[in-house]
VEXZA-300620 format. One record per residue (C-alpha): residue in three letters; x, y, z. Coordinates in steps of 0.25 Angstrom, whole numbers, plus 5000, padded with zeros to 4 digits. Layout:
% VEXZA-300620
r = ALA x = X y = Y z = Z
...
This chain:
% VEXZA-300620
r = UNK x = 5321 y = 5627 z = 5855
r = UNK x = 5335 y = 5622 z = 5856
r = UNK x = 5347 y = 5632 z = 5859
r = UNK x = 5359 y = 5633 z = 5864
r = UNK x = 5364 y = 5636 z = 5878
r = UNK x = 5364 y = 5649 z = 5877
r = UNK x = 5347 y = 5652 z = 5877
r = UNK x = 5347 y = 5644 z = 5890
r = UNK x = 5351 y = 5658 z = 5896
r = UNK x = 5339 y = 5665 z = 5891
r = UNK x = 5324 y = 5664 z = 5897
r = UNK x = 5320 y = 5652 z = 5887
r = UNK x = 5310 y = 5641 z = 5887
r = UNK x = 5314 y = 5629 z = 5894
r = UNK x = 5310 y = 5622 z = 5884
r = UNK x = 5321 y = 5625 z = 5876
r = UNK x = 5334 y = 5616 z = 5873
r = UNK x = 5346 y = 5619 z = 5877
r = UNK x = 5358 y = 5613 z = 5869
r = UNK x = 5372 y = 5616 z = 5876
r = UNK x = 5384 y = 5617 z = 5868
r = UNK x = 5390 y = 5623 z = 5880
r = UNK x = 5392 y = 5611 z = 5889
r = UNK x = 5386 y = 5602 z = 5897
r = UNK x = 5384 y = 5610 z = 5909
r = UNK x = 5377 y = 5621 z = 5901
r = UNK x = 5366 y = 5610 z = 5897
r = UNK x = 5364 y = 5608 z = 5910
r = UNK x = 5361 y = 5622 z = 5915
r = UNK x = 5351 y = 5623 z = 5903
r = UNK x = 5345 y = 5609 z = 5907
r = UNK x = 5344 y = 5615 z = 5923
r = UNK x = 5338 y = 5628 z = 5918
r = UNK x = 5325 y = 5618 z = 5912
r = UNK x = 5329 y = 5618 z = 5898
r = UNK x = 5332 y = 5606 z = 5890
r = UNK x = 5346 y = 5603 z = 5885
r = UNK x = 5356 y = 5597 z = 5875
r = UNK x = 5369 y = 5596 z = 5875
r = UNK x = 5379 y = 5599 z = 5862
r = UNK x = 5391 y = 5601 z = 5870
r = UNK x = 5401 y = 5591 z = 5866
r = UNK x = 5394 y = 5587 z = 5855
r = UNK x = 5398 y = 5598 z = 5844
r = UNK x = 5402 y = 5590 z = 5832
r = UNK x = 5408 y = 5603 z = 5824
r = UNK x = 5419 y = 5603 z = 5834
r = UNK x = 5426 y = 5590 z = 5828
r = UNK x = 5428 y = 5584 z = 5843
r = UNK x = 5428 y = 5569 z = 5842
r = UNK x = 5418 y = 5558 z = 5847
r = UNK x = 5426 y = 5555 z = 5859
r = UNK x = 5423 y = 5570 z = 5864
r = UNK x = 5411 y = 5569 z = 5860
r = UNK x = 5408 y = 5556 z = 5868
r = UNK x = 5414 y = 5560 z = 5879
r = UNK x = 5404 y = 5571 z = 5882
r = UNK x = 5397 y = 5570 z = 5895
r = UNK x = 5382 y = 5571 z = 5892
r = UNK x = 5378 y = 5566 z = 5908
r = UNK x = 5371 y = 5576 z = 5916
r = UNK x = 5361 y = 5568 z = 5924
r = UNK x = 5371 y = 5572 z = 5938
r = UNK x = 5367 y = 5588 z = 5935
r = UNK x = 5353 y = 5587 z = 5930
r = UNK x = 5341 y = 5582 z = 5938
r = UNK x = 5331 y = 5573 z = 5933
r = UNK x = 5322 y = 5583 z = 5926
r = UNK x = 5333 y = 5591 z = 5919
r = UNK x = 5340 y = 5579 z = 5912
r = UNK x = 5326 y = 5578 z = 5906
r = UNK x = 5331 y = 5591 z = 5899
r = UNK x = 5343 y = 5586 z = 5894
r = UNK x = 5339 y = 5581 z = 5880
r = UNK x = 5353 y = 5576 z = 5876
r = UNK x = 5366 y = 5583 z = 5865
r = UNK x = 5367 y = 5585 z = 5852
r = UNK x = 5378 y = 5584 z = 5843
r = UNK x = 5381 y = 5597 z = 5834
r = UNK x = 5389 y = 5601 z = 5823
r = UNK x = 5390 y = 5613 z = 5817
r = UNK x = 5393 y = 5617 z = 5802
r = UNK x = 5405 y = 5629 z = 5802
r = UNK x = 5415 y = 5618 z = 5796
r = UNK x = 5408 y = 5608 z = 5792
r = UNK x = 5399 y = 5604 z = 5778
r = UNK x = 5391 y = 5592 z = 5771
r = UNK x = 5403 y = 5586 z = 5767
r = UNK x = 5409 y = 5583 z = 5782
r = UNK x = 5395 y = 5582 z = 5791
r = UNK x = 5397 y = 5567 z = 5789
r = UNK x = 5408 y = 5567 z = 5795
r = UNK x = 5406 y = 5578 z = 5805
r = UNK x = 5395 y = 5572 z = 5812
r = UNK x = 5398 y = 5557 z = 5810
r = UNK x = 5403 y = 5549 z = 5818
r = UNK x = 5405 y = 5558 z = 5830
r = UNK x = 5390 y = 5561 z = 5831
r = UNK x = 5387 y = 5545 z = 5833
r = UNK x = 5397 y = 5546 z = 5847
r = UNK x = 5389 y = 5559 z = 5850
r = UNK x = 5375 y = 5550 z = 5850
r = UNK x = 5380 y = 5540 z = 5857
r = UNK x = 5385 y = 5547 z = 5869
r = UNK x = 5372 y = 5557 z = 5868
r = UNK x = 5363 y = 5543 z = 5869
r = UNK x = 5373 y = 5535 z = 5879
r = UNK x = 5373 y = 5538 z = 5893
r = UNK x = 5386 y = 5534 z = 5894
r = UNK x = 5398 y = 5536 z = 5886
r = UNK x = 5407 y = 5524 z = 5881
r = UNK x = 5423 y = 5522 z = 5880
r = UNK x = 5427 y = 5532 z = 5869
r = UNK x = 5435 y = 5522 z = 5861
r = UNK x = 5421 y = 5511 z = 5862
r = UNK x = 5415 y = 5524 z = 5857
r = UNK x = 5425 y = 5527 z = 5845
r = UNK x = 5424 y = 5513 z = 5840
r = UNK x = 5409 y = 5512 z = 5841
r = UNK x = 5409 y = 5525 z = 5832
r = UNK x = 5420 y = 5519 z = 5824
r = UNK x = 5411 y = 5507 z = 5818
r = UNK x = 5402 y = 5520 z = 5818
r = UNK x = 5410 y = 5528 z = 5808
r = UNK x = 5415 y = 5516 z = 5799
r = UNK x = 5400 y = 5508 z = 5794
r = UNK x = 5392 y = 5522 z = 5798
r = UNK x = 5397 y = 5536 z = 5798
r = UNK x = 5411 y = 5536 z = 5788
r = UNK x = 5408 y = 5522 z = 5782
r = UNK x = 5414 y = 5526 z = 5770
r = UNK x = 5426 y = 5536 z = 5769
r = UNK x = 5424 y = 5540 z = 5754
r = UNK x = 5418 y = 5553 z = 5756
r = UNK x = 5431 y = 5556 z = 5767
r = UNK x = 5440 y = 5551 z = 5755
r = UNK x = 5431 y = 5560 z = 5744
r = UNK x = 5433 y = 5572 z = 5754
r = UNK x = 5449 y = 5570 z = 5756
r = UNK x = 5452 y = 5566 z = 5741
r = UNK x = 5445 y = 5582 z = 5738
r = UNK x = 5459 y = 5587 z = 5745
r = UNK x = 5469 y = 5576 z = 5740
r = UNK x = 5472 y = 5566 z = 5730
r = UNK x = 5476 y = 5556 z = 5739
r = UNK x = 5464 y = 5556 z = 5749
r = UNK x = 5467 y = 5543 z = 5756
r = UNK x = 5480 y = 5550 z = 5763
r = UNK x = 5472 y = 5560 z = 5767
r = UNK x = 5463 y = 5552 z = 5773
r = UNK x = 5474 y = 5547 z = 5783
r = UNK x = 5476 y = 5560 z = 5786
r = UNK x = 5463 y = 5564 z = 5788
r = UNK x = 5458 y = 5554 z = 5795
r = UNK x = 5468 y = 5558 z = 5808
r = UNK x = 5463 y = 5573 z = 5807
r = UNK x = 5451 y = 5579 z = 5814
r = UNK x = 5445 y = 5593 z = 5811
r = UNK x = 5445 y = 5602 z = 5820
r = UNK x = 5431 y = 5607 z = 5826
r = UNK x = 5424 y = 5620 z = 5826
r = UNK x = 5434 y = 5628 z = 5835
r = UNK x = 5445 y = 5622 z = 5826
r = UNK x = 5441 y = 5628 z = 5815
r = UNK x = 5433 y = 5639 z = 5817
r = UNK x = 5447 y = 5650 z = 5818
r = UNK x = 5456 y = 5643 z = 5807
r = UNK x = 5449 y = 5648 z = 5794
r = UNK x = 5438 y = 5659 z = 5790
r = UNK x = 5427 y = 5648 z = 5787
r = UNK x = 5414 y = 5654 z = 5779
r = UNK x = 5402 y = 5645 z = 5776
r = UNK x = 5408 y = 5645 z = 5761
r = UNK x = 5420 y = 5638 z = 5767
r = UNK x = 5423 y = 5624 z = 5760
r = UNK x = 5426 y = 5614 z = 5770
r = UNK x = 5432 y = 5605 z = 5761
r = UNK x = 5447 y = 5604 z = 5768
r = UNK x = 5453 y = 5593 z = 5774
r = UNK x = 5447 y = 5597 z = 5789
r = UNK x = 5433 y = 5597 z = 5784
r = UNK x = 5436 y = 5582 z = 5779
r = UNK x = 5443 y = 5576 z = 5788
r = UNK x = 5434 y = 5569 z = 5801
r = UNK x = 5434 y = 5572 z = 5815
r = UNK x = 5438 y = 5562 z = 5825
r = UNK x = 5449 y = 5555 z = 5820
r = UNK x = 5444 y = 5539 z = 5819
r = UNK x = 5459 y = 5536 z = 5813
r = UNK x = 5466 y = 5545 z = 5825
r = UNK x = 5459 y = 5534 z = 5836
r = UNK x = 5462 y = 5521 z = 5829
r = UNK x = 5476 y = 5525 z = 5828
r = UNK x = 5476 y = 5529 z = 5845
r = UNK x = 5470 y = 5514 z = 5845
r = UNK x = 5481 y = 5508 z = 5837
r = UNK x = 5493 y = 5503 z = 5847
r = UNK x = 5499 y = 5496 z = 5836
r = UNK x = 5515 y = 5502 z = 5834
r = UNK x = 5516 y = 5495 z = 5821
r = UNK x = 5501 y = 5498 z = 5815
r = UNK x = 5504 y = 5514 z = 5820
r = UNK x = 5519 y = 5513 z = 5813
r = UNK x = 5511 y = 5511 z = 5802
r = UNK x = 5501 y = 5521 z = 5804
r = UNK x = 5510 y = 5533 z = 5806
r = UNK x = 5519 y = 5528 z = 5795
r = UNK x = 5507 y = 5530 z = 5784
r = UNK x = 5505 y = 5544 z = 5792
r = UNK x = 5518 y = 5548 z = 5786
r = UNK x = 5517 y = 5541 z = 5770
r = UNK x = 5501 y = 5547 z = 5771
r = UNK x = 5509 y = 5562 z = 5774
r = UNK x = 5517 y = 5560 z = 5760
r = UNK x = 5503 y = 5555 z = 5753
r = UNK x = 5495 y = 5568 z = 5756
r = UNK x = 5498 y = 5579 z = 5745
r = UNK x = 5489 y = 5591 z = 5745
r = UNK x = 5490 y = 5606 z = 5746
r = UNK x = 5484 y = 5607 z = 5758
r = UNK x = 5491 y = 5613 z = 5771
r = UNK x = 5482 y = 5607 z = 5782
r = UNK x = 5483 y = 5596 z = 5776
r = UNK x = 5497 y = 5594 z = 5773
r = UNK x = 5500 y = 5597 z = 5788
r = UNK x = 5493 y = 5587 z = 5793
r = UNK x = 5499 y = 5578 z = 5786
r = UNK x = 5514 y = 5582 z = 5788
r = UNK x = 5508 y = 5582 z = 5803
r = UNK x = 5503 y = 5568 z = 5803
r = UNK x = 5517 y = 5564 z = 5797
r = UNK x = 5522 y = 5570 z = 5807
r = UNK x = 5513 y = 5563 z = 5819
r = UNK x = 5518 y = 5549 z = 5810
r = UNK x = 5532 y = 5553 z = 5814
r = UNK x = 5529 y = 5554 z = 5829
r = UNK x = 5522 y = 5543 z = 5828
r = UNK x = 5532 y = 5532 z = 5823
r = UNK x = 5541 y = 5539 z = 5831
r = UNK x = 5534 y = 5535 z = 5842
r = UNK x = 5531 y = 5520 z = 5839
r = UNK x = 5546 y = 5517 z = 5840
r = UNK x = 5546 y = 5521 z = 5855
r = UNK x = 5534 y = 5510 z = 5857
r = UNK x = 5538 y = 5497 z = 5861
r = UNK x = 5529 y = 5485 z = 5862
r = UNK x = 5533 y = 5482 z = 5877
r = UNK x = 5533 y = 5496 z = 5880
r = UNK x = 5518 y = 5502 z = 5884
r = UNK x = 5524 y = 5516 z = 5885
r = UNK x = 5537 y = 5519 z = 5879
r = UNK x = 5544 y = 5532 z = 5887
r = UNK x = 5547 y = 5542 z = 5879
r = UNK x = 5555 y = 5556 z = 5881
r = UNK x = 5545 y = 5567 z = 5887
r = UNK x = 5552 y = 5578 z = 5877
r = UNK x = 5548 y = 5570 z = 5865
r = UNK x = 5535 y = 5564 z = 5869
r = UNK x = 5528 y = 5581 z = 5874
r = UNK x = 5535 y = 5586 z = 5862
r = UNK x = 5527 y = 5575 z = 5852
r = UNK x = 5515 y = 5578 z = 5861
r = UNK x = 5517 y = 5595 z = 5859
r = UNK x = 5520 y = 5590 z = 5844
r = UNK x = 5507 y = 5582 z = 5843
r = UNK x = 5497 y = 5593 z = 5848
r = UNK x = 5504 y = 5603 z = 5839
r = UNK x = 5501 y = 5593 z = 5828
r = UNK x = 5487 y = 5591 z = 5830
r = UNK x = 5481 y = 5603 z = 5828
r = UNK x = 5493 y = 5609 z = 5819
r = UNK x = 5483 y = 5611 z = 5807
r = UNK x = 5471 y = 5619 z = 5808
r = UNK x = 5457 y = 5613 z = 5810
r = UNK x = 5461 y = 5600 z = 5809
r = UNK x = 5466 y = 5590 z = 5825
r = UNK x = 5477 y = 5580 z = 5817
r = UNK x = 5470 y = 5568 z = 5825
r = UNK x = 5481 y = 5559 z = 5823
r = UNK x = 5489 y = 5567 z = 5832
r = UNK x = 5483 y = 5559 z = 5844
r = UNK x = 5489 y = 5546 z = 5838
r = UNK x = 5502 y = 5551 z = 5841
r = UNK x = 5497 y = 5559 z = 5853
r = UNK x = 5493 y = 5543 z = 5858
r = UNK x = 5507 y = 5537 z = 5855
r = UNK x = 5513 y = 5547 z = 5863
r = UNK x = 5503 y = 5545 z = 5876
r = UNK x = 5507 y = 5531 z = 5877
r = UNK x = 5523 y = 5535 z = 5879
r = UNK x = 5527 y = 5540 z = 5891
r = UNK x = 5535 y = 5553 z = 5892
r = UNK x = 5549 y = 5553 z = 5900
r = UNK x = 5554 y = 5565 z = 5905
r = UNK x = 5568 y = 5560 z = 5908
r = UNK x = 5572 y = 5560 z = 5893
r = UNK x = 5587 y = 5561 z = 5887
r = UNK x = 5585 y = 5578 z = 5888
r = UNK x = 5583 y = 5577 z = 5904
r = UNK x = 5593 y = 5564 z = 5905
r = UNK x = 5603 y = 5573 z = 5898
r = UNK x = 5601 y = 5587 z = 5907
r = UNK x = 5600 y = 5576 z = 5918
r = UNK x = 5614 y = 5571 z = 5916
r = UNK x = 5621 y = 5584 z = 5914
r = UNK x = 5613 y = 5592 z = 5926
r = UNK x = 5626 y = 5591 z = 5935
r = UNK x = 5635 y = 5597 z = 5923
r = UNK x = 5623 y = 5608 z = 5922
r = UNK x = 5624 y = 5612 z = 5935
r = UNK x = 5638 y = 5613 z = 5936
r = UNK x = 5639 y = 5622 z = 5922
r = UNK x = 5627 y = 5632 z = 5929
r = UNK x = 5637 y = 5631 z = 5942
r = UNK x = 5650 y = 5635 z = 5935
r = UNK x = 5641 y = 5646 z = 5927
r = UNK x = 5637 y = 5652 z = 5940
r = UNK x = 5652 y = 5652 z = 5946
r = UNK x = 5656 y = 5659 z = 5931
r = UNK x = 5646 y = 5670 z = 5935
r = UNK x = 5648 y = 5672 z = 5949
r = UNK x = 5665 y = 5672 z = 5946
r = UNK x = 5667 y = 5678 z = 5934
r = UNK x = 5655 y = 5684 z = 5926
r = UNK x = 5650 y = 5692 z = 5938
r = UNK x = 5664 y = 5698 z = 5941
r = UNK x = 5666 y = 5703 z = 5929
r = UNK x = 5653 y = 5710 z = 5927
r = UNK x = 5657 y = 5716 z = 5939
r = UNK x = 5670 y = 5721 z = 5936
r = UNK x = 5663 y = 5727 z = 5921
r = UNK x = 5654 y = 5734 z = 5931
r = UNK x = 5664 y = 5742 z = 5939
r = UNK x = 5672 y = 5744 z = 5930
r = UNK x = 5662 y = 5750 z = 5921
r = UNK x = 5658 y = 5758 z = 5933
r = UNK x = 5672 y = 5765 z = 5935
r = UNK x = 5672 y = 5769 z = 5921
C-alpha cells in the first residue's frame, strides 16, 4: 500500500510506501522509521512552477540515511492533479516539464539550468510541441486574429493551484476553455529574450509588443489588460535601450527611476488574475544590468540649497521665539484680566 505522509503516524506495516509531499525531511523520518519512501515534494506539476524549480530540487540524502535505509528510498514521483485542468491542456501540462523531472530523478547530479533548458528546448521543438497548430486552433476559439494572441500568449504562464483556487467558484461543470487554460506554463519565449543582448534585435522586439497591442480586439478583460500591460513593459523597455551604450557595461541610472520601474514591474506581473505576465522578467533583466545612483538631480538639488534650508528653519525659529510667542502671551493675560 502507498499513502501519504500522514499514515506514517499510525501503527502500520512497514511494508508500506510512504510518499511525502510534505518535504524532504519528512521522507527521511518515514525512511528512519523502517518504511519505504518516495518523495513528490517539488515535483507537483499542478502548481505551474517551471523546470528550473523543478531541476533544482535536492534529491540527495545519502549524508542522513545509513546504508540500509537508502535501500528504502525507492526514488519521486511527479503528480499533477485535475481541479483546473482537462484533455484538451494535459499535453501540455505534463510535457515538457516532466522530461526535466526524469532526468534529475535518474541523474545523480544536476546540470547548468541553462544546458538543461536547451536540452529540453530541442526536446520541446522535434518531440513534445513539434507542431503548434493545436495552440493556434485553441487561441483562434477566443479571436480572429490568433497569431497576435499568440505573441501574447506565449509570454504568460498560468498561475498554479494556489493561484487559482480563491479567484472563481470552479465546479466540475466549469468549462476551462479561457485564455489561462491555453496559454503554457514556462515561458520558452520569456528566456530567449533574457538571452538576447542585442539592443537592435530587442528594439525590435518591443516595438512589435506595442503594434501586437493595436492587433489584439476581443471582448475579454483579462485579456485586454494583458495586453495594454505588455504595451506598457514595451514602453519601459525602449526607454531603457536608449540609456545602453555599446562601451558602456552598465549604464548608471537615477535610483528613484530604476526602484520605482522595479515596484511598477512586480505590480504588473501579477496584476491579472491567475495568469504571471512572464515577459515581466525581460524587463526585470534590463533593469539588473544598470546600476542605481542614489545621488540623483532630486538629492543634487536639496544638496545645493541645504545652507539656504537651514537658514529659513533658523529665521523661523527667531519669528517664533521673538514675535509669535510674545503675542500669544499677551492674548493670554489679557484674556485673563477680563
Amino acid at each position: 500500500m502507498i499513502g501519504w505522509d500522514e499514515i506514517s503516524t499510525s501503527d502500520l506495516s512497514r511494508q508500506s510506501v510512504i510518499q511525502s509531499w510534505r518535504d524532504k525531511y519528512s521522507l527521511i523520518e518515514a525512511i528512519q522509521q523502517g518504511y519505504r519512501g518516495i518523495l513528490s515534494h517539488g515535483f507537483y506539476l499542478d502548481h505551474m512552477s517551471s523546470s528550473a524549480y523543478h531541476y533544482r530540487m535536492d534529491l540527495q540524502v545519502d549524508m542522513m540515511l545509513n546504508e540500509a535505509e537508502q535501500k528504502r528510498f525507492l526514488g519521486g514521483e511527479a503528480c499533477l492533479w485535475t481541479e483546473y485542468i482537462d484533455g484538451n491542456m494535459v499535453h501540455s501540462r505534463l510535457w515538457p516539464r516532466t522530461a526535466a523531472i526524469a532526468e534529475r530523478f535518474w541523474s545523480t547530479t544536476s546540470d547548468e539550468i541553462e544546458c538543461m533548458y536547451d536540452r529540453l528546448d530541442n526536446l520541446n521543438r522535434k518531440v513534445f510541441h513539434s507542431n503548434d497548430q493545436q495552440y493556434l486552433d485553441n487561441l483562434a476559439r477566443l479571436i480572429s486574429n490568433p497569431k497576435a494572441l499568440k505573441l501574447l500568449a506565449d509570454l504568460c504562464e498560468p498561475l498554479g493551484l494556489h493561484g487559482r483556487d480563491r479567484q472563481r467558484n470552479y465546479t466540475s461543470r466549469t468549462k476551462l476553455n479561457r485564455f489561462v487554460d491555453i496559454i503554457r506554463p514556462d515561458s520558452e519565449q520569456t528566456r530567449q529574450l533574457i538571452r538576447n543582448t542585442n539592443i537592435s534585435s530587442l528594439h525590435s522586439i518591443f516595438t512589435s509588443w506595442i503594434d501586437n497591442h493595436f492587433a489584439i480586439t476581443i471582448n475579454d478583460s483579462d485579456i485586454m489588460e494583458l495586453s495594454e500591460n505588455l504595451y506598457q513593459l514595451a514602453d519601459i523597455g525602449l526607454r531603457l535601450l536608449k540609456i545602453f551604450d555599446d562601451n558602456q557595461e552598465r549604464p548608471i541610472i537615477s535610483s528613484r527611476w530604476f526602484y520605482y520601474q522595479k515596484s511598477l514591474l512586480n505590480l504588473i506581473e501579477y496584476q491579472v488574475p491567475e495568469i504571471r505576465l512572464a515577459g515581466v522578467d525581460v524587463l526585470k533583466n534590463l533593469l539588473d544590468q544598470c546600476d542605481p545612483c542614489s545621488f540623483d538631480l532630486i538629492n543634487l538639488i536639496l544638496f545645493l540649497f541645504f545652507p539656504l534650508i537651514v537658514i529659513i528653519v533658523q529665521r523661523v525659529s527667531y519669528i517664533r521665539r521673538r514675535l509669535l510667542l510674545p503675542c500669544l502671551n499677551f492674548c493670554y493675560n489679557s484674556c485673563a484680566r477680563c
